[in-house]
C-alpha positions in Angstrom: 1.0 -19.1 57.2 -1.3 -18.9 53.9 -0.2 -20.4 50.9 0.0 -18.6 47.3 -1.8 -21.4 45.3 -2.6 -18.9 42.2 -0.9 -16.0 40.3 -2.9 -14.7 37.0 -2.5 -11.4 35.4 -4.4 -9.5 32.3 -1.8 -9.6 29.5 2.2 -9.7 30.4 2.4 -6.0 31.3 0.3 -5.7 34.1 1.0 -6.5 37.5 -0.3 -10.2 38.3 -3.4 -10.8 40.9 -2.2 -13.6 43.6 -4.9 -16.0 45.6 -3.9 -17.1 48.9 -5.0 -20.6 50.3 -7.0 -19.5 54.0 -7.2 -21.0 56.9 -10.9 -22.0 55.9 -10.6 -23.3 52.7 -11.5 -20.2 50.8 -9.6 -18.6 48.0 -8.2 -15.1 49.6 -7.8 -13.0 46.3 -4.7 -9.6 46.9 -4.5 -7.1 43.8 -2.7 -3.8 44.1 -5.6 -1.5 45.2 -3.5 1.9 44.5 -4.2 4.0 41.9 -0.7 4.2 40.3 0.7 5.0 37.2 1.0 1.7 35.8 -2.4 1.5 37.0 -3.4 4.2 34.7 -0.9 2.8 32.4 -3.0 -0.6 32.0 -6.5 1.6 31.5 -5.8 3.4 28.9 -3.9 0.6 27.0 -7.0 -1.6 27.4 -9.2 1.7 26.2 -7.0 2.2 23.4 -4.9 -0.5 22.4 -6.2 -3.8 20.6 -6.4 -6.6 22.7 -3.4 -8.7 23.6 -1.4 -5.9 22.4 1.5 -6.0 21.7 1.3 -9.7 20.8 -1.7 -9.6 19.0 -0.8 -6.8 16.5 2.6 -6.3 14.1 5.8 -5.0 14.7 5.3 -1.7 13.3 2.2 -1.0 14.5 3.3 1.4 17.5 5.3 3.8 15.6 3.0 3.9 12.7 0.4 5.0 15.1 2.4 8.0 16.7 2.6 9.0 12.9 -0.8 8.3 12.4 -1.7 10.3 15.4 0.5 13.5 14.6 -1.3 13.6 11.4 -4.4 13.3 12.3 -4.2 16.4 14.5 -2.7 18.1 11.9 -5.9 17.2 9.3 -8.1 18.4 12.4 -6.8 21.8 13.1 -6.3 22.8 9.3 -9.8 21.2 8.6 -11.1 23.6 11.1 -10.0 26.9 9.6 -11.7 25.0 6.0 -14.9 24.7 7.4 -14.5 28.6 9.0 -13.7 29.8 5.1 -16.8 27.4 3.9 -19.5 28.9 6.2 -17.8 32.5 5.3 -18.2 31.6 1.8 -21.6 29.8 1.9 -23.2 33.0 3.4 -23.0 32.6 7.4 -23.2 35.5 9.0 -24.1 37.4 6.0 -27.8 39.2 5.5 -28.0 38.9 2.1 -27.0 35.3 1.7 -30.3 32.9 1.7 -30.8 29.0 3.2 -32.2 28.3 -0.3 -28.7 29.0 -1.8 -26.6 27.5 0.7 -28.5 24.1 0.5 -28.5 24.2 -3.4 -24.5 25.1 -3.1 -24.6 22.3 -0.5 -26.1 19.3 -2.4 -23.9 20.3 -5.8 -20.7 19.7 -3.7 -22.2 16.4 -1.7 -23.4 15.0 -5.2 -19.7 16.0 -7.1 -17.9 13.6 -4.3 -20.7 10.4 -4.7 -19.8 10.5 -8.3 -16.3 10.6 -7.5 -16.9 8.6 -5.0 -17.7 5.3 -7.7 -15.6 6.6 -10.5 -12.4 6.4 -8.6 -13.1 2.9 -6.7 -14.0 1.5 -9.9 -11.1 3.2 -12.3 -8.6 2.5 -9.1 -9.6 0.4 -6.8 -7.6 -2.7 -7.8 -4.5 -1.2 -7.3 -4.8 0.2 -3.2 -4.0 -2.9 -1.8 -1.2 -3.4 -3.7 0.1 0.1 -3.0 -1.6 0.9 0.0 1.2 3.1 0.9 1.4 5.3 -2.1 -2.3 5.7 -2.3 -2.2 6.9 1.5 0.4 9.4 1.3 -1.7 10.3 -1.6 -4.6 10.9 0.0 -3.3 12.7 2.5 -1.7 15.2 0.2 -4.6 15.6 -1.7 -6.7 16.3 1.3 -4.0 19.0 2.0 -5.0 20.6 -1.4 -8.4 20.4 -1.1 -8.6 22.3 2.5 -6.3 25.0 0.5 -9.0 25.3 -2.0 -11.4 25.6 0.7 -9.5 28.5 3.0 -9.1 30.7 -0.7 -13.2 30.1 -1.4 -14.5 33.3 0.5 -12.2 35.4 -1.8 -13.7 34.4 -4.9 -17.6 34.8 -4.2 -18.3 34.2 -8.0 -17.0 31.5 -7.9 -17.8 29.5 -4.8 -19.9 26.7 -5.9 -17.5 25.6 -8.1 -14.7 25.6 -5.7 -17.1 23.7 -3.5 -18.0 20.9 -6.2 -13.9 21.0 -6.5 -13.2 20.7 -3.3 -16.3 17.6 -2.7 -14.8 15.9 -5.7 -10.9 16.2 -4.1 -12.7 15.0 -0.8 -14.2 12.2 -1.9 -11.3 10.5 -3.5 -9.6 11.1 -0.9 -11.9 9.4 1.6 -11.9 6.1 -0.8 -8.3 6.0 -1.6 -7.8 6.7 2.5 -10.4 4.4 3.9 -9.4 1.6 1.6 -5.5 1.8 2.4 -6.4 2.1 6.0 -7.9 -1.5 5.9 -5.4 -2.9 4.1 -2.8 -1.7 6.6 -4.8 -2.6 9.5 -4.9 -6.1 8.1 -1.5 -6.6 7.8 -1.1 -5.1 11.7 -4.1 -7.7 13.2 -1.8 -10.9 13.9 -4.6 -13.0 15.4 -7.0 -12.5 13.1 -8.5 -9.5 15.3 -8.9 -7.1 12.7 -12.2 -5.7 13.9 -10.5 -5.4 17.2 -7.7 -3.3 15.7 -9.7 -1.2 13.6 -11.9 -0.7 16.7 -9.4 0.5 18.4 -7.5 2.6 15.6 -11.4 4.9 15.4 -10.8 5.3 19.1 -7.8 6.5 19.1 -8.8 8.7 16.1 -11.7 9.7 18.2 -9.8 11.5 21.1 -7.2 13.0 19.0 -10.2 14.8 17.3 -11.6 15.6 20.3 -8.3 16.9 21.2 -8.1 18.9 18.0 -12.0 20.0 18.6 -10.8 21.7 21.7 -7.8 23.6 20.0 -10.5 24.7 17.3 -12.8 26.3 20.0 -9.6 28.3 21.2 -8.0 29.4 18.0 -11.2 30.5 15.8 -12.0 33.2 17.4 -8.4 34.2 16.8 -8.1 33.7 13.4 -11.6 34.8 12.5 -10.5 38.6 11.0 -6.8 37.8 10.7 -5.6 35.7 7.3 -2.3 36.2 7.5 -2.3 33.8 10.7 -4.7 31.5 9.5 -2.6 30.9 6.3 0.6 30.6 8.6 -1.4 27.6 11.2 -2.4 26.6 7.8 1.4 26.0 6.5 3.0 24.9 9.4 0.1 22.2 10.0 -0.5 21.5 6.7 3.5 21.0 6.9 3.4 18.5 9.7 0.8 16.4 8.4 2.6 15.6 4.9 6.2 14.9 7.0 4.2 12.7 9.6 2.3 10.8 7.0 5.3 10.2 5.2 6.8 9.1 8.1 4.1 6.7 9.0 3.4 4.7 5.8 7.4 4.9 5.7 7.7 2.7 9.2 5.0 -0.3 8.1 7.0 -3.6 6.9 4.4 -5.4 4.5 5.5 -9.3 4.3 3.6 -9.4 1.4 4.9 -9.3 -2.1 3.8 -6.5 -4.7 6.0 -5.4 -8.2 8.2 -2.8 -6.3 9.2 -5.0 -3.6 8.7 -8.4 -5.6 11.4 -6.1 -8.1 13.8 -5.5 -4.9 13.9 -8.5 -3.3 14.6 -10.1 -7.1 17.4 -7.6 -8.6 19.3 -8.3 -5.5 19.3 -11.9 -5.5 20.1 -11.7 -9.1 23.0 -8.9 -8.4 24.8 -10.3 -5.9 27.1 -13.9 -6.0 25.7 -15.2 -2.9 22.2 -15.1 -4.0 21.3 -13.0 -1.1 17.6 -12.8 -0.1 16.4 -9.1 1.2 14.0 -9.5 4.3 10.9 -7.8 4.5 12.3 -4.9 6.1 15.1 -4.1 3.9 12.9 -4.1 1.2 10.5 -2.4 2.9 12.8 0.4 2.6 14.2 0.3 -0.9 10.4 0.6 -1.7 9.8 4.1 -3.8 6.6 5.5 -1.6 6.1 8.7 -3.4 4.7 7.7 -7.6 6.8 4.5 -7.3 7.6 4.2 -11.1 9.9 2.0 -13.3 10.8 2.1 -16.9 10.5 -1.9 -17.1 7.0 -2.5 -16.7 5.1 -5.7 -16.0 1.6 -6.0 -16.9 0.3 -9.4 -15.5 -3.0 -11.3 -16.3 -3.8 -9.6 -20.1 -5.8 -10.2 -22.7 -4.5 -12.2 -26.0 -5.3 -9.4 -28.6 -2.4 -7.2 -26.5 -0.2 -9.8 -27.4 -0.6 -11.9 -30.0 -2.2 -10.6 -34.0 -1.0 -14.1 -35.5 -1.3 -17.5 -34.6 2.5 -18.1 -35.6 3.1 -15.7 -32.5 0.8 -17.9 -30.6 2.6 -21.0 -31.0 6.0 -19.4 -30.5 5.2 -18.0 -27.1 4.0 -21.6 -26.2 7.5 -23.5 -27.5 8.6 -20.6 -25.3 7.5 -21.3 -22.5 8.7 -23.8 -19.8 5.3 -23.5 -17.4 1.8 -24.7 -18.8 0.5 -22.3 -16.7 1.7 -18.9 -18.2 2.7 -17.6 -21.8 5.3 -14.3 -21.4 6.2 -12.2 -24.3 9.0 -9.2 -24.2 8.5 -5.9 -26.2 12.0 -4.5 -25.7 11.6 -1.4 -27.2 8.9 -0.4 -25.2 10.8 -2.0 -22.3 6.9 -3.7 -21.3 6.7 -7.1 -20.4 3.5 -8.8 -20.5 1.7 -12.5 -18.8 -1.1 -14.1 -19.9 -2.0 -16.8 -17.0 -4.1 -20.1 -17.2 -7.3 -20.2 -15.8 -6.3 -23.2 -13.4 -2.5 -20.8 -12.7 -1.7 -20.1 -8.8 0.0 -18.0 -6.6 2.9 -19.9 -7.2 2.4 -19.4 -11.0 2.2 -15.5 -10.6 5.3 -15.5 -8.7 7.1 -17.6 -11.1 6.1 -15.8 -14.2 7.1 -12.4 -12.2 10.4 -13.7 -11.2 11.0 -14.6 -15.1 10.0 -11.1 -15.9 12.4 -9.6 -13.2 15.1 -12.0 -15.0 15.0 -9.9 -18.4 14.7 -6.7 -16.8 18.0 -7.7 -15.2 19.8 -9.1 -18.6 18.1 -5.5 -20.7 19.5 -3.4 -17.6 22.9 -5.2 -17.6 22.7 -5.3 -21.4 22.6 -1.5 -21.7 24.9 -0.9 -19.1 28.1 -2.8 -20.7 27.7 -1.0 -23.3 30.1 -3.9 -25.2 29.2 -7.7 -25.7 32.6 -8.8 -24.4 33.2 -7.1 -21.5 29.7 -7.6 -20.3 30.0 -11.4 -21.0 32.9 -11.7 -19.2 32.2 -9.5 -15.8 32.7 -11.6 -12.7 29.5 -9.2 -11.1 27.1 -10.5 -13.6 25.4 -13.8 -12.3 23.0 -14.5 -15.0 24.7 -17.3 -17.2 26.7 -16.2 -20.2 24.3 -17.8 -23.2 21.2 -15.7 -21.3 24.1 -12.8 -21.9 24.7 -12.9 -25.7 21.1 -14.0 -26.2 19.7 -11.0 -24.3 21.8 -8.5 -26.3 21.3 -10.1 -30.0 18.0 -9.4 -29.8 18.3 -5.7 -28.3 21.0 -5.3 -30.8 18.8 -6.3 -33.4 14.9 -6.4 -32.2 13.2 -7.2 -35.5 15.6 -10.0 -36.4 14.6 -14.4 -35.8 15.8 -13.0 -32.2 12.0 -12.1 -31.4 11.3 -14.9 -28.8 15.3 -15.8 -27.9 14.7 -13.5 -24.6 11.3 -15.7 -23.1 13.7 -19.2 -24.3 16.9 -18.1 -22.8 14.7 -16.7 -19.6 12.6 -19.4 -18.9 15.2 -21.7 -19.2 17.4 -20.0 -16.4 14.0 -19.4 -14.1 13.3 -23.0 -14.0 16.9 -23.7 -12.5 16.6 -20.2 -10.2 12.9 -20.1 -9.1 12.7 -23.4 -6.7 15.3 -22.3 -4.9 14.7 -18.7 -4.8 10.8 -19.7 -3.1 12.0 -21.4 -0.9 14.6 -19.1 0.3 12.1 -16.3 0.7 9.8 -18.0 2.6 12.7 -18.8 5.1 13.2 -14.8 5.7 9.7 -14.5 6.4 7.9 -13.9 3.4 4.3 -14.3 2.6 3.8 -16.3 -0.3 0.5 -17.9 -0.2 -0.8 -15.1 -1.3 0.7 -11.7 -3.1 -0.3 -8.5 -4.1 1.4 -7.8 -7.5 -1.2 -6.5 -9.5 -2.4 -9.5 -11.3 -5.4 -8.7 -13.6 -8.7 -11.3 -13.7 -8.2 -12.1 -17.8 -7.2 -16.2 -17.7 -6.9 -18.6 -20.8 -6.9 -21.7 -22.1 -5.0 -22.7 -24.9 -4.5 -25.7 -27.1 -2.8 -25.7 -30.7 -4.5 -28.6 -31.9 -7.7 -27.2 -30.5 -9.3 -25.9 -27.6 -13.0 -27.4 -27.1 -15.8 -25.2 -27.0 -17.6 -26.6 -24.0 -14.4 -25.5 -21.8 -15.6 -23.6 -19.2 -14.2 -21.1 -16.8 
């Protein structure tokens, strides 16, 4: 009787290969040889799907990439009946209409999106990793208005180079703010540092569902050719689908990465609750605003001095303020903006720190002008920051322009130097990222010295 000496198999899901021991020494190798489903199965994952999958690749990734997939059809079909108004409106099929015109009409609109193009990466471009969601649901939508502008082009003849150069200008933002998000998401999906393997695989995919959508195109144009009142319905209902599945998509991805509206989240709860409870990824995840996240308390991190400080009194204060070397905060309560200025040799760890802080007054103003009364908000059992941060915090809201000016960054940094340690380390242990984060921190850093700073200091 032969003897099974070895059992390997491509990845967990596929069905294993065994090797026999023979009678003659050789290795007798026995696979399934039918052509079965899984069989099939096991192809097209290895076609489509990144390598090691699902292992090698987050959580989320599946569902974000049925989402992803819906949408994409969606953008196919409705770009389809676009380019049919564009070739209407460029002259195709028209006697009168020359090549000379068309490729003048053509070149305006291709040069209106380069321009575009570098203005928006270099007036934006900072912020799509750190929002990669928003910016790809904004894309999307703004995609969705530019192949509207396109379908209503052939009705305004006059006017068609214009809406052309509109809709290349639309276009081209939209293909920077979506190609940029689209990396950042698929590096947060590679898990073994395979994120040319992912995005590999991600353009085939992409691939056959435009292939799939290039085939519906050759059936319904000729339909819709003479007959707008169904291209504006396919136009609708698709243009419908692709906003709801893009929503849904950036909707299901779990970043483990801090930014400000998850950093703000994650913080306000552990600050709200008794038990200093720490959100996970996920549930923060989904408290995250995805459409125009916006908050009245803003934090601007990484600024210049002259948006802070005019006199070197203020200078000094912020430094007798402060309880880290590597940061100098400052609080502008009546524009509700909070503001860092970071070393030049601050870390990651600073950042966080300096955020948390500025998460710690947004709490005390946002308690502060709840209560409505010093007493009863001094003495609420809910409120966990600690009752001299309390009266602090609301004698200088009470009275801004009063000696109060720098109680709040004091009374702040004082109660983030007992909270922050802990807080860290607490995070880490639900599975955050925090080598690294994605808060919006701006390049300006500092040095600063009141008896001097020395003029060879370099950066």
């Amino acid at each position: 009787m032969e003897l099974m000496v070895y059992r390997e198999a491509y990845g967990p899901q596929s069905k294993p290969v065994d090797y026999f021991n023979s009678y003659d020494g050789r290795l007798r190798k026995v696979a399934a040889r039918r052509l079965s489903l899984s069989t099939l199965l096991v192809f097209f994952k290895t076609v489509f799907l990144p390598q090691g999958y699902p292992e090698s690749v987050s959580e989320d990734y599946l569902t974000y990439q049925i989402w992803d997939t819906m949408q994409a059809f969606s953008s196919s079909i409705t770009g389809t009946l676009a380019t049919h108004a564009m070739l209407r409106g460029v002259g195709v099929g028209d006697g009168t209409a020359t090549a000379a015109a068309a490729t003048i009409t053509w070149l305006l609109k291709d040069g209106t999106g380069m321009v575009g193009r570098i203005a928006f990466a270099w007036y934006r471009g900072s912020s799509l990793d750190s929002e990669a969601k928003s910016w790809r649901l904004f894309a999307d939508v703004l995609n969705d208005l530019a192949t509207c502008i396109e379908l209503v082009s052939p009705l305004f003849p006059g006017f068609f180079t214009l809406i052309a150069c509109i809709s290349g200008l639309m276009k081209s933002l939209v293909g920077v703010a979506g190609g940029a998000t689209r990396a950042a998401l698929t590096l947060h999906q590679a898990r073994r540092n395979n994120m040319a393997d992912v995005s590999a695989k991600d353009g085939s995919q992409e691939t056959l569902v435009n292939l799939s959508a290039l085939l519906v195109g050759l059936i319904i144009t000729p339909v819709v050719s003479d007959n707008p009142g169904l291209t504006w319905s396919l136009f609708f209902v698709f243009t419908a689908l692709h906003i709801y599945a893009n929503y849904c998509a950036v909707s299901c991805v779990v970043m483990e990465t801090f930014n400000q509206e998850r950093f703000h989240a994650v913080v306000q709860e552990y600050l709200n609750s008794l038990q200093r409870r720490i959100l996970g990824p996920r549930e923060a995840n989904a408290m995250e605003p995805i459409v125009a996240g916006f908050r009245r308390d803003r934090v601007r991190l990484g600024v210049p001095c002259d948006w802070i400080f005019r006199r070197v009194d203020d200078l000094e204060s912020a430094v007798r303020s402060s309880r880290n070397v590597h940061y100098l905060l400052q609080c502008d309560t009546k524009q509700r903006l909070i503001n860092v200025i970071f070393h030049q040799n601050s870390t990651t760890k600073d950042h966080l720190q300096a955020a948390f802080q500025a998460e710690v007054i947004c709490h005390g103003i946002q308690q502060c002008r709840i209560s409505n009364r010093i007493d009863k908000y001094d003495t609420d059992p809910s409120n966990t920051i600690n009752q001299s941060l309390q009266r602090r915090l609301w004698a200088a809201i009470s009275d801004p322009d009063s000696s109060q000016a720098w109680v709040i960054e004091r009374a702040s940094a004082e109660l983030c130097e007992k909270l922050f340690p802990q807080f860290l380390e607490e995070v880490r242990g639900r599975g955050w990222e925090t080598s690294y984060c994605q808060l919006g921190v701006d390049e300006w850093r500092a040095e600063w010295d009141l008896q001097g700073v020395s003029e060879k200091k370099g950066f």
